[in-house]
N, C-alpha and C positions, 0 to 999 in steps of 0.2 A: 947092592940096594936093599935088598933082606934081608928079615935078623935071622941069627941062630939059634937054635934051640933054647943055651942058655940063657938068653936075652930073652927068652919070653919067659922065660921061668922065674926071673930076677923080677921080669915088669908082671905079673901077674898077682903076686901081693899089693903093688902097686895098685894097680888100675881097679881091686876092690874100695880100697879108701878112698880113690881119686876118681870116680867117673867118669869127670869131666875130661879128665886127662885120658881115657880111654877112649872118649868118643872124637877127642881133638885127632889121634893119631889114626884112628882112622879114617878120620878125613882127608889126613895128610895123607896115607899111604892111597888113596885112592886116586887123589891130584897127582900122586907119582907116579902111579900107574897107566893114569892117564899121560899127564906128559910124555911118559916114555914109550906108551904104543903110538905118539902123536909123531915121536921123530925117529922111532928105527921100526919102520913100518916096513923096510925094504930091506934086504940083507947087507947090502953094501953103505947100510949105514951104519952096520955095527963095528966097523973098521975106527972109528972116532970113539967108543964107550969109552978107552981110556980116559981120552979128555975129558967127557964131560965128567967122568969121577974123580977125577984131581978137582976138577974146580967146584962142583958139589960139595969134596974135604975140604976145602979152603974156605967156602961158606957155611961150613956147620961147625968148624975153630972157630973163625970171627964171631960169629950168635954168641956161642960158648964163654967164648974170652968178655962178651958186652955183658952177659947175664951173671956171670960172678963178680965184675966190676961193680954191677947194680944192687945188687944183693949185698956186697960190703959195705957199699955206701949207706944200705937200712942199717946195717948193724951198728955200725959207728953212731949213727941218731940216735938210735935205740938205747946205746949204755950212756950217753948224753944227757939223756931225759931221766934215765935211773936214777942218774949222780943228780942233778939238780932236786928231783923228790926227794929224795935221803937228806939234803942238806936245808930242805924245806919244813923238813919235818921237824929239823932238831931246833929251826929258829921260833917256828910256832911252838915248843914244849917249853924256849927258854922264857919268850914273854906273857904265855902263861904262869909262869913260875914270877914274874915281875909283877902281874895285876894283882896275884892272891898277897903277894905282899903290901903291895898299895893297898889293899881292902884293910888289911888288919893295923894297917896304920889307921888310918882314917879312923876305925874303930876306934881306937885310943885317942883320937883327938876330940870324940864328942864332947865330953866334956867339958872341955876347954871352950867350944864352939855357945854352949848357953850362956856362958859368963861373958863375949862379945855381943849376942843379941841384946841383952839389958843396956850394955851401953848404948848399942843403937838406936833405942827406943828414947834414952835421956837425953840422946844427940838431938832427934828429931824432932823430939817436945821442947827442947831449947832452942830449936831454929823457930818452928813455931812461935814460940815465944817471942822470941825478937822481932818476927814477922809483925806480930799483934801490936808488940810498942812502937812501932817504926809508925803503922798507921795510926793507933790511936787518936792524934791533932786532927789524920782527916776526918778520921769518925765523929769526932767531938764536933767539928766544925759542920758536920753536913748540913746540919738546921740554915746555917748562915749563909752556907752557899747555895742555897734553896734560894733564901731572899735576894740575893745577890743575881740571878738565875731572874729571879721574877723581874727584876729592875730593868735588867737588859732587855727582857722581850717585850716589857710595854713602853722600853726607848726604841722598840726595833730593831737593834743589837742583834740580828740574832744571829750570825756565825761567834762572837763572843759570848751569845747565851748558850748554844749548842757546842761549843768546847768543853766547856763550865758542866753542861750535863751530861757529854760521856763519860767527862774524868769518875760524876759520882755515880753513874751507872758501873761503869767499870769498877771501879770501889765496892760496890753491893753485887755484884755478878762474881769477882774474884772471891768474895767472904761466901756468898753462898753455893761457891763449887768446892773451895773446900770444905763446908758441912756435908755437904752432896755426898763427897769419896768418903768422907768417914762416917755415913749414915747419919746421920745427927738430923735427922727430917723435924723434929721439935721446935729446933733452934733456928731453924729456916722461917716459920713464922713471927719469931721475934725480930730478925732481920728485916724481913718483909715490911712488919708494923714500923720502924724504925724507919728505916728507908722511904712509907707510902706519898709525900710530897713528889716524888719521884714522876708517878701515874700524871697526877695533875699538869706539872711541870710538862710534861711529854702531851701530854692533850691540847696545853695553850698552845706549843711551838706549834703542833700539827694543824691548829684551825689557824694560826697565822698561812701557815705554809699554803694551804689550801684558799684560803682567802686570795694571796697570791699567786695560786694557780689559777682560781676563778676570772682573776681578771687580766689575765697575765697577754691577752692581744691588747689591750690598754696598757700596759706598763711597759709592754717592749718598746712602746711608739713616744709615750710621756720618760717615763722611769724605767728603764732595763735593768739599772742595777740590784734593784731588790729582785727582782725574778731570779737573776743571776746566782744571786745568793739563796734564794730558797733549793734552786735546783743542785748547786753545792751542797748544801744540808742534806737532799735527798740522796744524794750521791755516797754520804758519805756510808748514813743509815745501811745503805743497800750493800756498802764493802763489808761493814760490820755481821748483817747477812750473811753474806759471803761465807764468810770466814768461821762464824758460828757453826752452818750447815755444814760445812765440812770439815769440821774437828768434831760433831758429833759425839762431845764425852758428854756437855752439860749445857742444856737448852735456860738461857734465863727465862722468864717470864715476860711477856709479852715482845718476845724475840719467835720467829721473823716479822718487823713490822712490814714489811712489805710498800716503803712509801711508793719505792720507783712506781707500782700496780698501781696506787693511790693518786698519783698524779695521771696519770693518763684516765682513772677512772672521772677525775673530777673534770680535768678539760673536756672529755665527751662528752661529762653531763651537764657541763656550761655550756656546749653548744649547740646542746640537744632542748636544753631549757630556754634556750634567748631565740631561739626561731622556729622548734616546733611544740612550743608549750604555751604557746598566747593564746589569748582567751575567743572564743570559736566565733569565725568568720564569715562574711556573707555567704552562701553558695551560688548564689546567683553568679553572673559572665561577669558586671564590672568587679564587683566585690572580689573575686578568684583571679583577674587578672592583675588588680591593684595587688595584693597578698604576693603571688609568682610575680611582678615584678621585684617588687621588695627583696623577697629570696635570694634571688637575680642576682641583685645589686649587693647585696650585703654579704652573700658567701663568695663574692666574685674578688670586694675588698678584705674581706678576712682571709682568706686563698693566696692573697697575696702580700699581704702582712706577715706569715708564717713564713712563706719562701723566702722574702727580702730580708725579716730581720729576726723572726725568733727560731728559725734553723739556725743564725751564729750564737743564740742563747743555751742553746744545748749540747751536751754531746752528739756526736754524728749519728752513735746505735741508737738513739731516742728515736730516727727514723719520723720526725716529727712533723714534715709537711706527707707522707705517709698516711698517717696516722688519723691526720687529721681533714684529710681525702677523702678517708674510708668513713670519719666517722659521718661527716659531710653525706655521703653518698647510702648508708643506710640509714639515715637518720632523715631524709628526703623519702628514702624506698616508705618506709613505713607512713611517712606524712602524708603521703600520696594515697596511701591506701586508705587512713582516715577521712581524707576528702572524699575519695568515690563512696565511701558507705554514705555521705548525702545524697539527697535527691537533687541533683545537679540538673541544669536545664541543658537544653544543644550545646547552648555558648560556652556552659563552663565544662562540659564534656570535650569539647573539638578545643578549648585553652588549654586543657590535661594533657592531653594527649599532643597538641603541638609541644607543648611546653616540655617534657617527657624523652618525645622521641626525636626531636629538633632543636629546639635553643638549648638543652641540658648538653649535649654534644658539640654545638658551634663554637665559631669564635667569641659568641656576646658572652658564653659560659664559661664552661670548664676548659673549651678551645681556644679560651684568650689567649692572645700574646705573649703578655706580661707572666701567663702562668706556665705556659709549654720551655722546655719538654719534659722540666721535672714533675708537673703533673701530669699524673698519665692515668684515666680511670678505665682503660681497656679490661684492665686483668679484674674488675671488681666487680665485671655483670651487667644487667642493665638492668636503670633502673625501677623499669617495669618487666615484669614476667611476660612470656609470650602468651601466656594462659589470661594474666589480666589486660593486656592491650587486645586482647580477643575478647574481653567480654566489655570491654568496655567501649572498645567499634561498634560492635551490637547493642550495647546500650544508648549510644548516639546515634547509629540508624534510625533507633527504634522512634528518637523524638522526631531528627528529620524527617522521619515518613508520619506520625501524628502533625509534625507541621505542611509538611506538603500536603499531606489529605486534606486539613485544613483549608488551605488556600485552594488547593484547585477545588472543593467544594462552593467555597465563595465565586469563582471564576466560573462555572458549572450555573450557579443561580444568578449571577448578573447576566449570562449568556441566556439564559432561559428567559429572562425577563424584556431582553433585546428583540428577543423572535416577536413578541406582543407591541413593539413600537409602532407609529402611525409613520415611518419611514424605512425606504428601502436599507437591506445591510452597504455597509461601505463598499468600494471596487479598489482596485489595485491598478497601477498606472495603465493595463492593460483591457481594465474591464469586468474583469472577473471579480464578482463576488466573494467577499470574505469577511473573517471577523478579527478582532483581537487576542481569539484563545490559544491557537498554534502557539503564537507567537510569546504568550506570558505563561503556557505550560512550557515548552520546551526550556523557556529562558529562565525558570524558576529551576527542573530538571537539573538541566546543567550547570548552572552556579552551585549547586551542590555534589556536583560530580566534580567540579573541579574545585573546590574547596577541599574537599576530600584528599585531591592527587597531593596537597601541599603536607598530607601527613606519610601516610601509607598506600604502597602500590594494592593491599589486599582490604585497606579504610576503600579507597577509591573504586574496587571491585564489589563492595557490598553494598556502597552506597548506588552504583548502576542497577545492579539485580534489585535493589528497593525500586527505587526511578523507573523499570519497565513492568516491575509490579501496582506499580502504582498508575503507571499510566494505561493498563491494562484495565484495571479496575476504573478507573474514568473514564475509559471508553464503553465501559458497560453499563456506566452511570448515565451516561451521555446518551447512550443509545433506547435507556429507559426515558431518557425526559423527551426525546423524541417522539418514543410512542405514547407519551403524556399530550405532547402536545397534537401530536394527529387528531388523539382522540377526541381532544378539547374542538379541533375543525372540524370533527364528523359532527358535533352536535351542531353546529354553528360555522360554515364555509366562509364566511366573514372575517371569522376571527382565527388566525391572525390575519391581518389584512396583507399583509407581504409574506404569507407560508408559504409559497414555492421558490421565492428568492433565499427566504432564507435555508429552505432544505438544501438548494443549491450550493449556498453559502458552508453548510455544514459540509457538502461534498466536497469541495473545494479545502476544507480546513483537515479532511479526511485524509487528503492529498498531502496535503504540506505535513503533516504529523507523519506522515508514512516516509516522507523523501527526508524527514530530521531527525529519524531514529538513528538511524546507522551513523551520523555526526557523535552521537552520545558517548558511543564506546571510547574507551581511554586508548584503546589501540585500534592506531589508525589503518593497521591491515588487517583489521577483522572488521567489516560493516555490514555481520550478517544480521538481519531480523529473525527474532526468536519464532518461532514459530506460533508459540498459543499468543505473542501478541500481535502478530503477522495477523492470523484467526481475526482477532477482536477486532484490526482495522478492517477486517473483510465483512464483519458481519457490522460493523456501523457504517460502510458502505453500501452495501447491500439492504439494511434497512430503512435509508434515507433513498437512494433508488427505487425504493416499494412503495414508500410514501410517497412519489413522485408520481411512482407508475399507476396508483392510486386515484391522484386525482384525474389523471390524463383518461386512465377507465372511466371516472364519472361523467367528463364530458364528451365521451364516445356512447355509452351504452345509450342514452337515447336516441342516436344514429342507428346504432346497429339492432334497435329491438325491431327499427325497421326491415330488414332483412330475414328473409326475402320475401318479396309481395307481389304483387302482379304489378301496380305500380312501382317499382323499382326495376321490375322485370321488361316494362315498356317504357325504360329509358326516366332518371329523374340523377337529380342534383346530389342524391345521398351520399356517392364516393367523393364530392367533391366539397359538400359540406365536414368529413370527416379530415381529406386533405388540408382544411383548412385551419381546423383543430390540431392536426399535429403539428401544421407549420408554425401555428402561434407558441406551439409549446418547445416547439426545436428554437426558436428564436429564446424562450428563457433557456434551453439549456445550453445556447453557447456562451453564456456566462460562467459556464462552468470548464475547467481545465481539459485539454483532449482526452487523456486517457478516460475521467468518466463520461466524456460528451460522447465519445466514441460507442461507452457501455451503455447509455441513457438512451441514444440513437438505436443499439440493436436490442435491448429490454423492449422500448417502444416498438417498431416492425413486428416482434415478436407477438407483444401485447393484441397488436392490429391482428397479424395474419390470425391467431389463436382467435378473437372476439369476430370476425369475418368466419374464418368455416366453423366457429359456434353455434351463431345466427344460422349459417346454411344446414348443420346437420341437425338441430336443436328443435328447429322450425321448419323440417324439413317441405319444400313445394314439391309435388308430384307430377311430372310435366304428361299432359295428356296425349300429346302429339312429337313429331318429327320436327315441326315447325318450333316448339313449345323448348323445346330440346335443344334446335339451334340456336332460340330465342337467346335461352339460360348460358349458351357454350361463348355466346357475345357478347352478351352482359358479365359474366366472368373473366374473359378475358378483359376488355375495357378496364375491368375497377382494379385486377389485378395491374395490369398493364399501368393504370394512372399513380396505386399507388408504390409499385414498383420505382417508378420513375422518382418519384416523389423523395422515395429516400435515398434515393443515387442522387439527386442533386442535392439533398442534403449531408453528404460524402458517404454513406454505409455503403459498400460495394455489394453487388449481386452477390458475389458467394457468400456472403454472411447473411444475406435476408431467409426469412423462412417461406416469404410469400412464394416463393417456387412451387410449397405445398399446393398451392390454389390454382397454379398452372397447371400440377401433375394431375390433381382432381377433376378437372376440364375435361381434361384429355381421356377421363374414365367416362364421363357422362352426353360427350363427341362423340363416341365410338361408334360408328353404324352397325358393323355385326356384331351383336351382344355374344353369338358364340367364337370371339375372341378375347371375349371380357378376364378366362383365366389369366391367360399369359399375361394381359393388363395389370392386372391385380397383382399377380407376383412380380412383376416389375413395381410395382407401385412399393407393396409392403416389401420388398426389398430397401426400396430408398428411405420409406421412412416405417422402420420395424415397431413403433408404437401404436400402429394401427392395428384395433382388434377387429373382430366378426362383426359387431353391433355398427362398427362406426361404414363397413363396407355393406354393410345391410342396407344400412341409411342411403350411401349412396345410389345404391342399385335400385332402392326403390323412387329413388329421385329421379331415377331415368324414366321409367314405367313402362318399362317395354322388358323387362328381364321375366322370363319365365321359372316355374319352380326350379326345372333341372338342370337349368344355368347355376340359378342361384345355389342349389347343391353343390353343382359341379366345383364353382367359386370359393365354397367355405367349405369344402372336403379339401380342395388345392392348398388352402389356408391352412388347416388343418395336417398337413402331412408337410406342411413346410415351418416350423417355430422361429420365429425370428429374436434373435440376441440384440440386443440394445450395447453398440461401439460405446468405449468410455468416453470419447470427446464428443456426446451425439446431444443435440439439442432437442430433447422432448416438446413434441406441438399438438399431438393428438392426445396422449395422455391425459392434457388436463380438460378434456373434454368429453363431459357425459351426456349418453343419446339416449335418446327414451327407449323401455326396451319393450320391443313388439309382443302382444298378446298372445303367444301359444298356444294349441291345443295342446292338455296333458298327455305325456307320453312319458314311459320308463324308459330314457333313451341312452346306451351306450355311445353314441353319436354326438353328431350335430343333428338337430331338427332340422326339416330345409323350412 
């Protein structure tokens, strides 16, 4: 398995030149080392070394025997590729030795090669030559075939006049391409000059042609076959074109004519000229409806004049009902937009815009029958911008709400003038009082709301928000002629002679305005009332109930200035002359619908109980005696008691009256031990927290039996108790002011007693 000496002395020059191969063998000898401590690790496995070194020599022959076969195999490639260079080299030296002789031939033929050029040149100016006599007849002739040209196109001839003039086009195009290549730019204006009938001749054909385009929805239906024939002439122009453009050596003059462009340019502007170039039109609603129907009707049979018979007049790629769609449809856009710079009125605003956003899309239009489905104006837009049918909703609000202002202003002043009649307002099958306004505001309202829906769902949403602004403002309008007219009864209770029927009347008209709002909205699942006009019907509610509760004060207060007297105090008619005043007036207000008869009812209680302990604290009586005291505690309860009753049988129920205050006050001035009167009082201003000191002052001195250090006791208890006024609480003391008792001055951190 190891070398000997000599072997490493042989491989030791070696393995300087070859490293590699010095660090391979030791990697080798290391694997050997290894394997062979891995299997005679035991002594009795050294009994086998023979074997495994036979067969080790068997495996380093075979390597041996494979790597000189290998190594031959290079060398044989090797002298392979030698011999093919060697015999590379000599065939690249010999036809170098062949080119330097072709050079030096060549040399010696120049000569010879100048005395061919000159023929060449006599060849080419003699084909030239013959070129020139061959045409000469037609040159001579061109004058004539000019005339000849001109004869045809004022017989109408014209595919025989348009033969006739490319032949001499082509004639003056081929003469002046070859001055073109041989420079000769001089001789190009004598040809020019020569040739100029040419210009004219091409100008007549073109206004024929175009005259024929102009009219050419009239000719397809009378005459096709001149159309026909123009559009062949065009056709052919535009090969010539063609063909020009892309040979690119020599442009003639006035080449490219460009007719095919020519022709679509003129059909546009014929149809742009026959329906939106007439001379300027009403703006008013009929004049703009007469005009859009017209339109209507006349691109509706043009539209289909194209489809049915001048698409067979054309090639296919002319794309000519297409075309003539588009031109159709922006030639409208733009029409439309001249119309709205007039001052258009409602009517011809809400015709634009029907017209626009509705008949331009139906079947009476461009949705005909006769024109689907090869017309189709989906992919072309609309023909109003979303920017302009936005401004021009808003420009139509703008009149509808000048016109509604209008009218309900009129409706406003015939109503005002109703209230001053020498008769009651009208009733309703049921009795109740009412007018005609509800009824011709809402109905005016909503015929504009629903005119609207017949355009746009967002026409129809502006024209509502107009509609409840507007009737917001009429109720504020409303509610000022109301306090015109009070005013006008304060001078004069006469006039009007029916003002409480008809304040009535307006409450009643308050009612129906309020329960027809929420009808208004275009969606039937939203019926909610806006709030600020929710607001407006509460404060013209509320101000006609004031008015009412007005008068019903005037013919009370001279009852209650009687209050309280000694005569009243020993029994007299006074609560029942007052009773009999409010029943008269409860009898006007069930004319009125429940919900305000209900509110007019507890205004009224309210009015009474407030003007009753006015009287009592205002004027206050000072009872001298116990007798004086019980006097007062019976006489209170009686008138409370009567009119208590009074409005339970007019339906207000106890818990909504306020006369309870007058019971609870009874019961402070009942009291036989005054020093119980704390706990009293704070149960009292308990129940109703808008009683101050002055107003329990009042009271205690209506007793006249309260001593100073009660009456301390009483408003120091007051004082260390603040009463919060409940948000559903109905103020009754508040609005009642008591004389305030004369003090001695005192710097007082306190209450004075």
């Amino acid at each position: 398995m190891g070398m000997s000496a000599e072997d490493e002395r042989a491989a030791s020059p070696r393995d300087e030149e070859w490293p590699e191969a010095e660090k391979a063998e030791k990697l080798a000898r290391g694997a050997a080392l290894k394997w062979a401590s891995g299997v005679f690790y035991r002594p009795e496995k050294l009994e086998g070394l023979g074997h495994y070194r036979r067969r080790e020599m068997q495996r380093n022959s075979s390597i041996q025997s494979r790597l000189k076969s290998t190594v031959q195999s290079y060398l044989e490639g090797v002298n392979a590729g030698l011999e093919q260079l060697r015999s590379s080299a000599q065939e690249v030296q010999s036809v170098c030795q062949d080119l330097g002789a072709a050079r030096w031939a060549l040399l010696d033929s120049a000569d010879h090669f100048q005395g061919l050029q000159q023929m060449r040149e006599l060849m080419e100016e003699h084909v030239q030559l013959a070129s020139v006599v061959q045409v000469l007849p037609q040159i001579f002739s061109v004058h004539e075939v000019f005339s000849h040209i001109l004869q045809l196109l004022h017989g109408q001839r014209l595919l025989e006049a348009h033969v006739e003039l490319m032949t001499v086009e082509q004639l003056r195009d081929d003469i002046l391409s070859q001055l073109h290549l041989r420079g000769l730019s001089s001789a190009q204006a004598t040809v020019l000059s020569y040739f100029s009938g040419l210009q004219e001749l091409n100008e007549s054909l073109a206004k024929q042609l175009w005259d024929i385009v102009g009219s050419s929805l009239r000719l397809v239906r009378e005459d096709p076959v001149l159309f026909v024939t123009a559009v062949r002439i065009i056709e052919r122009e535009e090969k010539i074109d063609d063909t020009l453009l892309l040979e690119a050596t020599f442009l003639p003059p006035g080449r490219p004519k460009g007719w095919r462009q020519k022709f679509y340019q003129v059909l546009q502007d014929t149809i742009t000229g026959t329906h939106f170039h007439a001379p300027r039109m009403d703006a008013d609603g009929p004049g703009l409806a007469k005009h859009l129907a017209a339109l209507q009707k006349d691109i509706v049979s043009e539209l289909r004049v194209v489809k049915d018979l001048m698409v067979q007049c054309v090639p296919a790629h002319y794309n000519i009902l297409s075309v003539c769609t588009a031109t159709y449809h922006q030639a409208l856009t733009s029409h439309l937009q001249e119309i709205l710079r007039e001052d258009l009125d409602k009517q011809g605003l809400f015709l634009l815009l029907e017209w626009a956003l509705r008949v331009y899309h139906s079947p009476e239009m461009m949705g005909h029958p006769d024109l689907l489905p090869e017309v189709d104006i989906s992919a072309l837009g609309p023909l109003m911008s979303s920017e302009l049918v936005d401004q021009t909703e808003k420009r139509y609000v703008m009149k509808v709400k000048a016109s509604v202002f209008e009218w309900m202003q009129r409706t406003l002043e015939v109503e005002f003038k109703e209230w001053f009649r020498e008769e009651e307002p009208e009733t309703d099958h049921q009795g109740f009082f009412q007018s005609a306004l509800p009824a011709i505001v809402m109905q005016m309202l909503n015929e504009n709301i629903q005119v609207a829906s017949l355009i746009t769902d967002s026409l129809q949403q502006k024209i509502y928000n107009m509609a409840l602004e507007e009737l917001e403002a009429f109720l504020g309008r409303l509610r000022e002629a109301l306090v015109q007219c009070g005013k006008e009864h304060q001078q004069d209770r006469a006039v009007p002679k029916y003002y409480i029927s008809y304040l009535l009347a307006m409450l009643n008209n308050n009612l129906a305005l309020s329960n027809s709002v929420s009808s208004l909205h275009p969606d039937t699942a939203c019926r909610e009332v806006p709030a600020s006009l929710q607001a407006a019907l509460d404060r013209m509610q509320k101000k006609a109930t004031q008015l009412l509760l007005e008068e019903l004060l005037l013919d009370l207060q001279p009852l209650c200035l009687q209050l309280p007297s000694r005569k009243w105090l020993s029994g007299s008619q006074l609560v029942g002359s007052m009773c009999e005043v409010i029943d008269k007036y409860a009898k006007d207000f069930s004319r009125v619908r429940k919900p305000a008869f209900t509110l007019l009812l507890a205004e009224s209680e309210l009015l009474v109980a407030s003007q009753y302990l006015r009287a009592l604290l205002q004027r206050k009586m000072v009872c001298k005696s116990r007798e004086e005291r019980g006097q007062l505690c019976h006489r209170l309860l009686q008138d409370a008691t009567q009119l208590r009753e009074l409005f339970c049988g007019l339906g207000l129920d106890r818990g909504q009256q306020s006369l309870e205050a007058v019971f609870a006050l009874r019961e402070l001035i009942c009291l036989k031990d005054p020093a119980l009167l704390s706990l009293e009082v704070l149960g009292f201003v308990t129940k109703y927290p808008d009683v101050s000191d002055e107003h329990i002052s009042t009271l205690l001195d209506i007793r006249g039996d309260v001593s100073k250090e009660v009456r301390h006791v009483v408003l120091e208890m007051m004082a260390q108790h603040p009463q919060v006024l409940p948000e559903d609480y109905r103020p009754i003391f508040s609005t009642i002011l008591v004389p305030v008792p004369e003090l001695p001055f005192c710097l007082r951190k306190g209450k004075c007693a």
